[in-house]
N, C-alpha and C positions, 0 to 999 in steps of 0.2 A: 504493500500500500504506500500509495506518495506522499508527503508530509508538506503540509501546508502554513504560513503563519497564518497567526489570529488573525490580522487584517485583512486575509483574503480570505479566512473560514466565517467572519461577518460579510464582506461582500457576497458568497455564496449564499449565506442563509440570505441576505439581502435581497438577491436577486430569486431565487426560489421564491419567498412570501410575496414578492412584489407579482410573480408569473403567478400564482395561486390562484390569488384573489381574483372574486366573480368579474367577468368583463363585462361593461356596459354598452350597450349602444351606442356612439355617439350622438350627440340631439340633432331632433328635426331638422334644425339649420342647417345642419353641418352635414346633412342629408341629402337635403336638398337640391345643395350644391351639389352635388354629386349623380343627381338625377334618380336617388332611388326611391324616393315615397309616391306615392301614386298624385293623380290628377287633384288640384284642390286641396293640400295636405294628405290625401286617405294614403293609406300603406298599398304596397304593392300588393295585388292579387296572384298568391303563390299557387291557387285551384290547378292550375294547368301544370305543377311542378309534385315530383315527392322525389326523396329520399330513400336510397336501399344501400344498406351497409353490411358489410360481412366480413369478418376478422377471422384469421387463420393462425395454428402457434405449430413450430414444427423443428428438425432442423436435428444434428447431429447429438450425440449423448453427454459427451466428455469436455475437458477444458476449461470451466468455470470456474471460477475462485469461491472460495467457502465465505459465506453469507456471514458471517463474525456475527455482530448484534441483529442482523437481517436476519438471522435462525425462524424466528415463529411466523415469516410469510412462507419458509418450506421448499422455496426455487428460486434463483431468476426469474426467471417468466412471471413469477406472481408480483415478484418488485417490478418487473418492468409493467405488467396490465394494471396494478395500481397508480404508478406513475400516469397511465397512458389513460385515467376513468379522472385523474386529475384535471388532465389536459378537456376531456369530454366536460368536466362539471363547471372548470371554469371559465365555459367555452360558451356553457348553456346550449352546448349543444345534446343530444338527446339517439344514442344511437339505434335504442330500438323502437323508434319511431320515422312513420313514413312521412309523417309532416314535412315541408321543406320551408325553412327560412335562409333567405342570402345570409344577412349578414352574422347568424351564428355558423353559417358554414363556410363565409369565407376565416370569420375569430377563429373556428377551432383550427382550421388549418395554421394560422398566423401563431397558436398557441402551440402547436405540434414543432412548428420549422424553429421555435425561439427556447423549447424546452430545457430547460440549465442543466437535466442530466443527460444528454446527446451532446455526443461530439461527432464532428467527421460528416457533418448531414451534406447531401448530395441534394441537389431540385435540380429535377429536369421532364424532358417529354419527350412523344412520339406521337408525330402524326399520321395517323390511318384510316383508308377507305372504308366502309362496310356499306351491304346490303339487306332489303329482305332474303336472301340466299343464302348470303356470306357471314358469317362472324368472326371467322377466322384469323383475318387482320387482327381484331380486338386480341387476340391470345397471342398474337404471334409480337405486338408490341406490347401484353404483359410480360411475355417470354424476355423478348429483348431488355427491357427495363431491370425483371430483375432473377432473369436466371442465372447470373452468375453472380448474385451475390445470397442466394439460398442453394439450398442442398435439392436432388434432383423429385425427392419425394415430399418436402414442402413445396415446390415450384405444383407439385400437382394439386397440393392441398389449396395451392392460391387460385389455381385454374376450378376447383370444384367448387369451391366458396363465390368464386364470379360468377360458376353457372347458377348457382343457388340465389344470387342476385336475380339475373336474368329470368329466373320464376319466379319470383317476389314480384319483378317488375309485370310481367305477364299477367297476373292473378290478381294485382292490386288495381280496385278500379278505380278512374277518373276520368276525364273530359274525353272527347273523341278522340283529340290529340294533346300529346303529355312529354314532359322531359323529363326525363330518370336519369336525378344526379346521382350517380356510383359513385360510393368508398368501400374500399377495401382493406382493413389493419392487417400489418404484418408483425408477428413473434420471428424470428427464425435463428437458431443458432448453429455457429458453423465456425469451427476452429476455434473455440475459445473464445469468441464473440458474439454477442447478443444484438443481434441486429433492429432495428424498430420502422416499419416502413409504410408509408401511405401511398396509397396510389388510387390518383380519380379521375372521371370523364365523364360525360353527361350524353345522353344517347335519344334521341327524337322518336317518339312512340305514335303509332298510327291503333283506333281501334276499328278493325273492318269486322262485317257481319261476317258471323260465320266461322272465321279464323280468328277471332280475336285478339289482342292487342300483339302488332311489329314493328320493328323500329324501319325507320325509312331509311334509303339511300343517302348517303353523309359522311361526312368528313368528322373523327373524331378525335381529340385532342386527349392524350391516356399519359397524365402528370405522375410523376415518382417524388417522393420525399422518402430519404432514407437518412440514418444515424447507427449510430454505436454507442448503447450506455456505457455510461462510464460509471464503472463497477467500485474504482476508488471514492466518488465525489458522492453515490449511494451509501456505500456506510460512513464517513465521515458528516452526513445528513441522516444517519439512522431515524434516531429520534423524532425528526419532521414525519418522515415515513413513515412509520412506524404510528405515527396519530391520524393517518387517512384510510380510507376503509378495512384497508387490508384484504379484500376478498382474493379467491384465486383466480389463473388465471379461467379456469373453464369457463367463470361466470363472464369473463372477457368476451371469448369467444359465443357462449351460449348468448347473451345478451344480445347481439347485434340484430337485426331486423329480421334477415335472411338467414337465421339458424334454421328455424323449423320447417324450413321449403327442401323438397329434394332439388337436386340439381336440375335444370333445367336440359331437357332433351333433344331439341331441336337439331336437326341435320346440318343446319347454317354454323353449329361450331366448328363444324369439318370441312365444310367448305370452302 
């Protein structure tokens, strides 16, 4: 473990309470300006939008360092999905709901990329075609984004957990035509690293008689955030830790929206 002075183990605790604490809105004004509240003051009408999330934990057995005072969360992974329901609470964002609001899903991601136990975080993209035929694209730029930084049997867990999206979004109903903003949480560890990653896109949904709800022909934009806890600056902050839920990680994982959907079947993933 690295050894720190006191003045930067208060700037750490400093910066952790200050990321904690609930985020607010910014005011109407400052809204405004911005172009997001609706005609007349009223808020934007999110009816044409939802949310499907699905988090995934996976990744090699060995290499971890022993959890010292972290003992009674029982894993990594459970320190990292507590960290990671932090990022969700004082995000106000809400992950096992299909509700969509902008502006807690642009905070959580803003609270994900700025999280004070992540180092090494990566942002980037991949832009890909899809059709009503095709979904393939979409997998083959999850693939790219982050197969090579999970092992090859979580890379499959991330691809089931999408398709489990992709029936969420199917079975979930709303307007004739609807956007299905995708998140996907990643656990994954691989060499002695715990990896933490988000990856999102938003996908244009048609509902035709008969066939019921597809996404249309489009261009889509499939973003990665990725990091590395940092396993020393976790227990030198035990005690913080250690006062937030504590739950494990499964509740991580079960929680998300698209737990309880099987994967979705469609032939367009192969195509």
């Amino acid at each position: 473990m690295s050894t720190v002075n006191q003045q930067q183990l208060l700037r750490e605790a400093l910066a952790i309470a200050m990321w904690a604490q609930p985020k607010q809105a910014p005011p109407r004004e400052a809204l405004a300006k911005l172009g997001l509240p609706g005609p007349v003051g009223r808020e934007l009408d999110y009816g044409d939008q939802e949310t499907g999330v699905g988090n995934t934990c996976g990744g090699d057995s060995g290499g971890l360092p022993g959890l010292g005072p972290l003992a009674p969360f029982g894993s990594w992974q459970s320190v990292a999905a507590t960290i990671l329901r932090k990022t969700e609470d004082s995000a106000g964002f809400d992950q096992s709901s299909t509700l969509f609001d902008l502006i807690r899903w642009i905070i959580f991601e803003l609270q994900f990329e700025t999280m004070p136990f992540l180092a090494q975080v990566t942002d980037d993209s991949r832009d890909e075609y899809i059709s009503s035929l095709s979904l393939s694209p979409a997998i083959s730029a999850v693939t790219d984004l982050v197969g090579g930084l999970v092992t090859p049997d979580t890379l499959t867990g991330i691809i089931n957990s999408v398709r489990k999206i992709g029936q969420l979004a199917v079975q979930n109903e709303g307007q004739q035509e609807k956007d299905s903003n995708v998140q996907q949480g990643i656990l994954a560890v691989v060499d002695g690293d715990l990896r933490l990653g988000l990856l999102r896109t938003t996908v244009q949904m048609e509902y035709r008689t008969g066939k019921g709800y597809q996404q249309l022909n489009q261009q889509i934009t499939v973003s990665r955030l990725f990091g590395s806890l940092d396993f020393d600056m976790c227990i030198r902050h035990a005690e913080t830790l250690l006062e937030w839920d504590g739950r494990d990680v499964d509740d991580w994982v079960n929680g998300a929206s698209s737990s309880p959907y099987p994967p979705n079947t469609s032939p367009a993933w192969d195509d």
